[in-house]
C-alpha positions in Angstrom: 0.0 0.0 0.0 1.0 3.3 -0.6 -0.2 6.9 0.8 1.0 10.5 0.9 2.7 10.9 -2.3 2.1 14.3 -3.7 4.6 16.7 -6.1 5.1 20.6 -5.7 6.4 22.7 -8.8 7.7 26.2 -8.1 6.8 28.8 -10.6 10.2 30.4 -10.8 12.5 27.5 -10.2 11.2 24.3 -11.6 11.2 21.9 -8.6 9.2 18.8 -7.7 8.8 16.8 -4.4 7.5 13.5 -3.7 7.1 11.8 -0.5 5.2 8.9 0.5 4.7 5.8 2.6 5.1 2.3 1.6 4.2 -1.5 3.7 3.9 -4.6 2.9 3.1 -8.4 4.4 3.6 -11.2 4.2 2.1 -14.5 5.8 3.3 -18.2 5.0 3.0 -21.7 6.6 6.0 -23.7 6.2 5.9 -27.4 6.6 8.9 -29.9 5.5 9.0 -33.7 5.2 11.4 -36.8 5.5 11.7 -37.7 1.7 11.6 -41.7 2.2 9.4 -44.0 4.6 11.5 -46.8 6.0 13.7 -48.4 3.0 11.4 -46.3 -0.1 13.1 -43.3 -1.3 11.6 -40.2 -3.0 8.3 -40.4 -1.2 6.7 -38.4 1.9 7.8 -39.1 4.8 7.2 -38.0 8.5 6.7 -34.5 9.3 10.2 -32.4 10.2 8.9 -28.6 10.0 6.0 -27.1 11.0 6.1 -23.3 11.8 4.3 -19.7 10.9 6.2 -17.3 8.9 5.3 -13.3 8.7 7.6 -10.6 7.0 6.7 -6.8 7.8 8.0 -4.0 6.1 7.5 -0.5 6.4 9.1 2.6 4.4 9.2 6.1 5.0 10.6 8.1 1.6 10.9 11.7 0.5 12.4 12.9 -2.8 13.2 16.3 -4.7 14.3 17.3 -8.0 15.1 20.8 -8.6 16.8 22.5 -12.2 19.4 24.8 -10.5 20.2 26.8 -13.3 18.6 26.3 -17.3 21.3 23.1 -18.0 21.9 22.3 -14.2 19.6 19.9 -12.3 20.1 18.4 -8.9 18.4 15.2 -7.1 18.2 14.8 -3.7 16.0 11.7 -1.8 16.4 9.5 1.4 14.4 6.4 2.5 14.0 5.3 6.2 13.2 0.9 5.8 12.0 -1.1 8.8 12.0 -4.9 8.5 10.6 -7.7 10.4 10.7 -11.4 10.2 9.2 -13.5 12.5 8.4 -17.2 13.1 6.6 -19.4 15.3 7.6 -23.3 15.6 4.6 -25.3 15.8 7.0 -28.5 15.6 8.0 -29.0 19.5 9.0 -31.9 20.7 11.1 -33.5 23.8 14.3 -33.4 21.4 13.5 -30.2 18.9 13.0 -27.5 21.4 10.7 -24.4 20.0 12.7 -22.5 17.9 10.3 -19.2 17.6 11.9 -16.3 17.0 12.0 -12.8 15.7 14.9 -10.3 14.0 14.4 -6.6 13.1 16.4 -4.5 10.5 16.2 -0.6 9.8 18.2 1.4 7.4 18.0 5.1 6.2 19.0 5.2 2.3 20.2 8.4 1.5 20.7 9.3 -2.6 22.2 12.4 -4.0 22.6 13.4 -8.2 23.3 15.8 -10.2 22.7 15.9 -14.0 24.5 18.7 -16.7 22.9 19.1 -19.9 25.5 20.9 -22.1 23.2 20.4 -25.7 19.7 19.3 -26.3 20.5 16.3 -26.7 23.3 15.3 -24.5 22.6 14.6 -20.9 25.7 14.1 -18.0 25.1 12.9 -14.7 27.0 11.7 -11.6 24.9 10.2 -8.5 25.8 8.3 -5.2 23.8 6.6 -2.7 23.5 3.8 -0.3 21.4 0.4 -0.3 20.3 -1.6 1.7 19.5 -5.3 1.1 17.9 -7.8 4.1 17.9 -11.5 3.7 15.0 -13.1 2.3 12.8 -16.0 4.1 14.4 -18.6 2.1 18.0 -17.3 3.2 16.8 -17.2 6.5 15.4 -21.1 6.4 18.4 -22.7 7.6 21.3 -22.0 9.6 24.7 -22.4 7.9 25.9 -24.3 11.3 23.2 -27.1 10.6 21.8 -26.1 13.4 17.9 -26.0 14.3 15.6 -22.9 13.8 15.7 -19.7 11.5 19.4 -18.1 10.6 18.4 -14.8 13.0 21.8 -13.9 13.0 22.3 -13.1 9.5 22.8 -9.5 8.9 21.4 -7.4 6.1 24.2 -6.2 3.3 24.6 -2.3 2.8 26.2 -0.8 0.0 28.0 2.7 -0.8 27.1 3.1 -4.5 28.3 5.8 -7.1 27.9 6.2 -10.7 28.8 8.1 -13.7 27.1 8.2 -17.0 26.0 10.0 -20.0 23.1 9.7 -22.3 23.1 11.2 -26.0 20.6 11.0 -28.9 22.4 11.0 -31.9 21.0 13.2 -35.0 20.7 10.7 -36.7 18.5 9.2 -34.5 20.2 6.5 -32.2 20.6 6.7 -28.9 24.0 6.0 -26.5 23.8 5.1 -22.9 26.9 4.6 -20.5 27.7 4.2 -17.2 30.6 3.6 -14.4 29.7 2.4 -11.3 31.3 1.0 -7.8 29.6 -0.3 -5.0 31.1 -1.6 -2.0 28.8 -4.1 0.3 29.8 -4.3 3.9 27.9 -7.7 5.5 27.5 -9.6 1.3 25.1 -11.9 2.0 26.8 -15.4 0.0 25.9 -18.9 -0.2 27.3 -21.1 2.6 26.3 -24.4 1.8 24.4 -26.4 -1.2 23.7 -29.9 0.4 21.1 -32.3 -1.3 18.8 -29.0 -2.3 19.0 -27.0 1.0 20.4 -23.7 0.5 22.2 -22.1 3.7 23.8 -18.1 3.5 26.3 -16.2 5.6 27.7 -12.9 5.6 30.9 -13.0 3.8 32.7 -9.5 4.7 32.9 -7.0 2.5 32.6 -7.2 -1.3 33.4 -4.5 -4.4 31.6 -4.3 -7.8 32.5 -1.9 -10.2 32.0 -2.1 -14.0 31.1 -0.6 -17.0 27.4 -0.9 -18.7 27.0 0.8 -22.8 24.1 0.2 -24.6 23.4 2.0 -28.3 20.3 1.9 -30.8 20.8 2.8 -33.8 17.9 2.7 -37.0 20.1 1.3 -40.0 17.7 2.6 -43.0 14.4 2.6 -43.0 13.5 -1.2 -42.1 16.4 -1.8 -39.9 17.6 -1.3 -35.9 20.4 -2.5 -34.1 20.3 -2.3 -30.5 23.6 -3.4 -28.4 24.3 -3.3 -24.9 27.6 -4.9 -23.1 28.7 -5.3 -19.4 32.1 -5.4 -17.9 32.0 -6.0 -14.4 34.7 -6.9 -11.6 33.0 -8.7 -8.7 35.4 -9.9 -5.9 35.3 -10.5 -2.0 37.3 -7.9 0.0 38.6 -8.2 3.6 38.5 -12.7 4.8 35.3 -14.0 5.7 35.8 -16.8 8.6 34.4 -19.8 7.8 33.4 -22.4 10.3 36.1 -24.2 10.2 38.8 -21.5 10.9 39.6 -20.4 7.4 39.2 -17.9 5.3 36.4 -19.1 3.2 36.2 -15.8 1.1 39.9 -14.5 0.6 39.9 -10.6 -0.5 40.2 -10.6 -4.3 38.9 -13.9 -5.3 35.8 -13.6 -7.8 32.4 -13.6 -6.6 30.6 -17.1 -7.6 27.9 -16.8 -10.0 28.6 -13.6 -11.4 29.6 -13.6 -15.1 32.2 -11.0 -15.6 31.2 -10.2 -19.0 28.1 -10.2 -21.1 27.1 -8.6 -24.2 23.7 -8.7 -26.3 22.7 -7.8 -30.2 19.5 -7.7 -31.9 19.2 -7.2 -35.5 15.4 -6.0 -36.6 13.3 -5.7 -39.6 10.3 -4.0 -40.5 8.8 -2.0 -42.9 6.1 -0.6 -41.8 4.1 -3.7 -43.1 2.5 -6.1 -41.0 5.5 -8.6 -40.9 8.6 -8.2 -38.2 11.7 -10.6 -38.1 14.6 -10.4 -35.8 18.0 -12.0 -35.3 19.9 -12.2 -31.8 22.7 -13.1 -30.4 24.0 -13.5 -26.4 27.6 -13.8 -25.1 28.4 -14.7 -21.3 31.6 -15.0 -20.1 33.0 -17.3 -17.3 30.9 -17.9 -14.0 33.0 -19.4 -10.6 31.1 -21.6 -9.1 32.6 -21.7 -5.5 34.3 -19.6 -2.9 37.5 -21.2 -3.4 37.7 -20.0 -6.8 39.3 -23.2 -7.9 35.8 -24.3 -10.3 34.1 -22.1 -13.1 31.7 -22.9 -15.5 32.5 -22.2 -19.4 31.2 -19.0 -21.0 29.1 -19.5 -23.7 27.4 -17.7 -26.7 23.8 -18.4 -28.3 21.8 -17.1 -31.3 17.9 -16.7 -31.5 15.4 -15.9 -34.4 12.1 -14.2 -34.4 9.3 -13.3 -36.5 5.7 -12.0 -36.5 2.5 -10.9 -38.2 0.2 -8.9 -37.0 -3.7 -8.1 -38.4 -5.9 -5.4 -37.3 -9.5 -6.3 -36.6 -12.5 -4.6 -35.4 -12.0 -5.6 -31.5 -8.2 -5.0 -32.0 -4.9 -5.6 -33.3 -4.2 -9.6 -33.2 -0.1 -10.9 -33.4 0.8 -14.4 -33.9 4.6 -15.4 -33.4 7.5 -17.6 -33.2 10.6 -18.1 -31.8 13.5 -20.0 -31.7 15.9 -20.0 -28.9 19.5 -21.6 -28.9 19.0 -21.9 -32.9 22.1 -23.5 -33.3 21.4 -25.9 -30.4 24.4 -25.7 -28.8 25.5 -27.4 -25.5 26.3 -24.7 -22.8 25.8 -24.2 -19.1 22.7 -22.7 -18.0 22.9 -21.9 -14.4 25.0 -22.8 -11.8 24.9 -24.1 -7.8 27.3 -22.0 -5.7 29.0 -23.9 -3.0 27.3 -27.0 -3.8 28.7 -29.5 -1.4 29.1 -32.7 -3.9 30.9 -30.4 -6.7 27.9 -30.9 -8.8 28.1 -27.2 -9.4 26.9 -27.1 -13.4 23.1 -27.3 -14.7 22.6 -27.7 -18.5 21.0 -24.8 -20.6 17.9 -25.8 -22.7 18.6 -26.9 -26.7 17.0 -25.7 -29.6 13.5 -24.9 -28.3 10.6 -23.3 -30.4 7.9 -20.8 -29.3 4.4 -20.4 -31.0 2.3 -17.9 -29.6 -1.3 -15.7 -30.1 -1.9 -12.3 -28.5 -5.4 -10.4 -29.2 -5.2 -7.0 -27.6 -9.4 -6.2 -26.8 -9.7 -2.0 -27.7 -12.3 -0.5 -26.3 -13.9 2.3 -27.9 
């Protein structure tokens, strides 16, 4: 829900204000199972969790933008953020004591910007800020100790964040987009354990990611667009994070599992004018480590994709049927990966060749 939210604009000096409220809950019953009875794997078993989950969080938020002089603008905001989680363990018995509990987390989120404009159509900016990020429920679930009852005593990750970019629209028509960022997490909030499909998290110390982000349309004749956009990004752990064993599970410098340090994306589109669209893309993802350690990473990989459409207008509206093929080549690649999985089975396949066929009616109203 959201209330309050109003803007002013000053005759003389263009400025705007918003400010507002936000909440939201969120209620769930959580049950888990033995997965075998007796000798028989794979089948429901005796009951092992039973408790009452509720999330709370409440948001207090205020922003202004005001143009400081005709090609000068300045951005100012801050956001107070309360949240709860809370449990209650209806599974009590003489040897799993009643592991109820609750944790709180509050943050205020301050952002500054400021944007030059020094042409129509050519827009500089700078901006720095800091976020906040709790643990969910499910990185709450279990403890990274094995131990029983919600992991209360992981902390949420905040982040100093500052960025530099520019945005220009070409004359003849395109559009360029860039940015440099750096954010550095105190608290990240990493993957502790992958064991048989239970997921545990800890904080890991610090962590740095800085990078650069371009992306560029650009109409190539009358039928044609290219759009690109690329990512460079440097994701490692700073500082040691302790692990339970003594050691330092997280060494400053080593890569961040499951961030891909590069990626890159093209798309090639036709139409003119007429009622049929075709399209031609292509993906590229560099190398993803797959565990603290640094010592596993899965391949990079590139893939293509084909589209095309037609589209008739009818009385009740405009009706598009389509199709796509994804991974048209049907090459073998890794889709995802497990961090920290505890059996090194870090690596899950990416889907083949798979094809798409699709209908959508929009219903206009008069």
């Amino acid at each position: 829900m959201r209330a309050g939210r109003g803007a002013v604009r000053s005759r003389t000096v263009p400025l705007e204000v918003a400010a507002g409220i936000a909440g939201e809950r969120q209620r769930q019953h959580r049950r888990g199972f033995e997965n075998f009875v007796g000798e028989a794997l794979g089948v429901r078993g005796a009951l092992r969790r039973d408790e009452r989950n509720e999330v709370e969080s409440d948001a207090l938020y205020a922003q202004a933008w005001w143009r400081i002089a005709p090609r000068w603008s300045l951005l100012l905001g801050a956001r107070r953020s309360e949240v709860g989680f809370s449990s209650r363990d209806h599974y009590v018995s003489a040897g799993n004591p009643d592991d109820s509990g609750r944790v709180d987390y509050s943050e205020t989120s301050p952002v500054a910007g400021i944007t030059f404009a020094p042409s129509e159509h050519l827009r500089l900016y700078a901006s720095a800020g800091r976020g906040f990020e709790t643990p969910t429920f499910n990185e709450l679930s279990y403890r990274a100790d094995g131990g029983a009852g919600p992991a209360f005593g992981l902390r949420p990750a905040v982040s100093d964040n500052v960025e530099l970019g520019m945005k220009w629209r070409m004359p003849t028509g395109g559009r360029l987009e860039a940015a440099l960022f750096r954010a550095d997490t105190d608290d990240e909030i990493a993957v502790a354990t992958n064991i048989a499909g239970r997921s545990s998290y800890r904080n890991a110390g610090g962590a740095r990611r800085e990078g650069i982000e371009l992306s560029w349309w650009q109409p190539l004749g009358e039928a044609w667009d290219l759009q690109l956009s690329a990512t460079a990004l440097s994701a490692e752990f700073r500082g040691c994070a302790i692990g339970a064993g003594g050691g330092c599970d997280a060494a400053s410098g080593r890569r961040i599992p499951g961030v891909p340090e590069r990626q890159a994306f093209v798309r090639l589109q036709w139409n003119d004018g007429g009622p049929w669209t075709a399209a031609l893309e292509a993906e590229a993802m560099g190398d993803v480590m797959v565990n603290d350690a640094g010592t596993e990473s899965a391949a990079g990989h590139g893939l293509l994709h084909v589209e095309a459409s037609r589209r008739w207008n009818t009385v009740t509206g405009p009706l598009r049927l389509f199709a796509r093929v994804d991974n048209l080549l049907d090459r073998d690649h890794i889709g995802s990966v497990i961090v920290n999985e505890g059996n090194g089975r870090y690596y899950e396949p990416g889907a083949g060749r798979s094809w798409m066929l699709g209908v959508e009616w929009r219903f206009d109203r008069p």
